[in-house]
N, C-alpha and C positions, 0 to 999 in steps of 0.2 A: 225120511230123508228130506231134506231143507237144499231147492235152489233156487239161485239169485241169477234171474235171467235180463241181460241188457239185450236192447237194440238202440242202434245211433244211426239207422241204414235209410229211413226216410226222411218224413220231413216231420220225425216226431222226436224224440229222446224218453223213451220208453223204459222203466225197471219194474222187475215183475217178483214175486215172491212163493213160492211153490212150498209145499208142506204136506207129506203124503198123498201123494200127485194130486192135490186140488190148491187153486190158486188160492190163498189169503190176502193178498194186497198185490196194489200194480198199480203207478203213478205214470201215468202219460204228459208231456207237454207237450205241445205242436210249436214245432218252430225250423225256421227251412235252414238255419246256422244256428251258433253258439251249442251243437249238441256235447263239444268237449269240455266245455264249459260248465255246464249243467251238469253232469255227467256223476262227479265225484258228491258235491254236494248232496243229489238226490237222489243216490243210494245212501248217503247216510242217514239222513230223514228219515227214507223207507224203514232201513234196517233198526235205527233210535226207534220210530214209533212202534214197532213189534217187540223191543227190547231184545236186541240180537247184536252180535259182533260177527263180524267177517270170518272169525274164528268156529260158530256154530254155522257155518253152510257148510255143506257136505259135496255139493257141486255148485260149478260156473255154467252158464249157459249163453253165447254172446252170438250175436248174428255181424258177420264179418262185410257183410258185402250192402250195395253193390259198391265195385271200388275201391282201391286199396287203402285209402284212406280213413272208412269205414274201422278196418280191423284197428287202425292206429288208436282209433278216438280210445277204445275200450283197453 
């Protein structure tokens, strides 16, 4: 099972890549804004460099908080 877990909840913009529950890849940037920004482009990178489409994950994984604006970014 294949999941693609965000986080946008600190002061990082984090995407992570799961594959038979051990991570293969996970792309951090630190930055205290712009994480909606960031957000789309750098799951597709992640997903281009494993050769994947949105299509082959099997689950989402997204951390919503804190703040409701949090859950918007994602």
């Amino acid at each position: 099972m294949r999941i693609l877990a965000i986080d946008t909840g600190g002061d990082s913009c984090a995407v992570a890549l799961y594959a038979d529950g051990k991570a293969i890849a996970e792309t951090i940037i630190p930055t205290q804004r712009d994480q909606a920004k960031i957000l789309a482009p750098l799951t597709a990178e992640l997903l281009s460099t494993n050769t994947l489409t949105t299509q082959a994950i099997d689950r989402f994984a997204i951390a919503t908080g804190p703040g409701s604006f949090t859950g918007l970014r994602v």
